[in-house]
N, C-alpha and C positions, 0 to 999 in steps of 0.2 A: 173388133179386129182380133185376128187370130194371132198371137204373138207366142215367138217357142216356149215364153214362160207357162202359159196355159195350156201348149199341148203335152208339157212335159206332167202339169197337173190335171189332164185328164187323163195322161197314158197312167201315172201312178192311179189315177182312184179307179179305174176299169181293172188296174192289174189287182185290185181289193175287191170288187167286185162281182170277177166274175168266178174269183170261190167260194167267195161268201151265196152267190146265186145257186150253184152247181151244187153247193150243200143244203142248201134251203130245197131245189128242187128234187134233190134223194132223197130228204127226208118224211115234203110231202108228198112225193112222187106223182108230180105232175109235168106234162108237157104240154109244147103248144102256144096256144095264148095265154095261159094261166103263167106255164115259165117268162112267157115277154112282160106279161105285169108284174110279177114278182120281182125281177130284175128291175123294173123301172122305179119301185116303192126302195128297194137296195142304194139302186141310183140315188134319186132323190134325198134320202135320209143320208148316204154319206157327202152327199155336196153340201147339204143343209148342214152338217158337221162342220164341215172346210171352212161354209161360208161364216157361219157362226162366229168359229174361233179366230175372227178379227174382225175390229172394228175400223175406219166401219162398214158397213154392213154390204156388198155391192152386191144388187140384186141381181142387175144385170147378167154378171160373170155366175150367176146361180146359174142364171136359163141357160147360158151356154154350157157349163160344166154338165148339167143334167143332158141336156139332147146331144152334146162331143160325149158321155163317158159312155148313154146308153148306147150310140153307134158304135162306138167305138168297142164295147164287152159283148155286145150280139153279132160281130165281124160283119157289119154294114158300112159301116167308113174307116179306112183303118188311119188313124191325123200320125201314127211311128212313119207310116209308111211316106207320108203327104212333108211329112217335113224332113224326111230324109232325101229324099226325091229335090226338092226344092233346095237344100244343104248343096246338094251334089251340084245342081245347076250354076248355082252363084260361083259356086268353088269355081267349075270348067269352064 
């Protein structure tokens, strides 16, 4: 379940992400599919970060942090926009 806690932690680890990407891809000056798995190895290794640093250990909230940050730093699902949208609706 998608709850504002976790989309507030994947808006933060994509907003890590998608510099950390952008400079990885200038540096080896790739694009393409090569940039989409690059980003995804980024993803991956800072959710595995996240998830790490508590125990204990919930795998689950891995899968989703990894497939919510990677949509979310490649502008395929935007979850700022999905829970503002949804914020607004309850509100009115």
């Amino acid at each position: 379940m998608i709850t504002p806690q976790l989309v507030a932690e994947i808006l933060a680890l994509a907003s890590i992400v998608v510099p950390i990407t952008q400079a990885v891809k200038k540096w080896v000056k790739v694009e393409g599919t090569t940039a989409l798995i690059i980003c995804a190895i980024v993803t991956i290794l800072l959710a595995l970060w996240r998830i790490l640093s508590v125990q204990p250990y919930d795998w689950s909230k891995f899968i989703i942090l990894v497939i919510g940050v990677f949509l979310e730093s490649n502008g395929i699902y935007h979850f700022g926009s999905y829970a503002i949208g949804k914020m607004v609706k309850e509100e009115g």
